[in-house]
C-alpha positions as a printed Julia matrix, in Angstrom:
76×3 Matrix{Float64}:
  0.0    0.0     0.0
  3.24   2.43    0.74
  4.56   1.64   -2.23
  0.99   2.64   -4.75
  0.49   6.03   -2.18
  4.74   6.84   -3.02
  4.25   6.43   -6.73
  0.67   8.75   -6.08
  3.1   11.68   -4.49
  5.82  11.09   -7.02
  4.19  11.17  -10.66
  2.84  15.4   -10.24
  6.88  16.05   -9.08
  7.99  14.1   -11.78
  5.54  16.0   -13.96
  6.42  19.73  -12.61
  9.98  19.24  -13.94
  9.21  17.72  -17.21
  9.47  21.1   -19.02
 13.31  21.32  -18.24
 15.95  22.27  -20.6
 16.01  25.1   -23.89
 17.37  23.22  -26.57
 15.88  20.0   -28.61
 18.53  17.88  -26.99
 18.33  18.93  -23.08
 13.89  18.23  -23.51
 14.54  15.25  -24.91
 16.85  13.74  -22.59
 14.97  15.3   -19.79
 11.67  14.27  -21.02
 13.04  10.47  -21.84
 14.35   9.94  -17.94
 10.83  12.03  -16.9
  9.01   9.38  -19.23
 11.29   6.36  -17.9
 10.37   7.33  -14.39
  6.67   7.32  -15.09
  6.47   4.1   -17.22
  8.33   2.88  -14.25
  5.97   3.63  -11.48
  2.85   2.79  -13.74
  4.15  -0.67  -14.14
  5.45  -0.79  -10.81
  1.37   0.23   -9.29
 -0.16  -2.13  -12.4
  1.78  -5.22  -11.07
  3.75  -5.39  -14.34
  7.11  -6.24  -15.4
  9.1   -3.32  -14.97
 11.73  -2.94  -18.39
  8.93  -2.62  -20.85
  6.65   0.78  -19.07
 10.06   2.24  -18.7
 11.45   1.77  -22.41
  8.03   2.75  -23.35
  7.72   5.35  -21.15
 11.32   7.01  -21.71
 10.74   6.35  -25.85
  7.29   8.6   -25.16
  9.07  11.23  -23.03
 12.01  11.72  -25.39
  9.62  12.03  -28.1
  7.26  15.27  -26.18
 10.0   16.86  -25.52
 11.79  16.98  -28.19
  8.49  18.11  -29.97
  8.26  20.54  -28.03
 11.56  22.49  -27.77
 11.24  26.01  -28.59
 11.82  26.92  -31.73
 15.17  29.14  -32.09
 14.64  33.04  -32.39
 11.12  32.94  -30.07
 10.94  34.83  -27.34
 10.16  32.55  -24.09
């Protein structure tokens, strides 16, 4: 029961940081360990082996944040 009410707290913090980095590269990376993290504690709560969510997760992570870099030249 710890373990599903620890996973509750730490998906939003995961969440709140996902938007870090400026360039393509630094959202990507950040998103795919953000993503990793998540796909971790969803198959960790679901019962689940636990390499899958996480590939799955960090592949899905990498891929919003790296879609959505800011473009260069736009004012933040």
């Amino acid at each position: 029961m710890s373990t599903k009410f620890a996973s509750i707290l730490l998906i939003p913090l995961a969440l709140s940081v996902s938007a870090c980095g400026d360039t393509w590269g630094e959202r990507a990376v950040t998103g795919g360990g953000i993503g990793a993290g998540a796909g971790l504690a969803v198959g960790a709560i679901a019962g689940w082996p636990l390499v899958a969510p996480a590939l799955v997760g960090a592949a899905l992570g990498a891929g919003i944040g790296a879609a959505t870099a800011p473009e260069k030249g736009s004012s933040k």
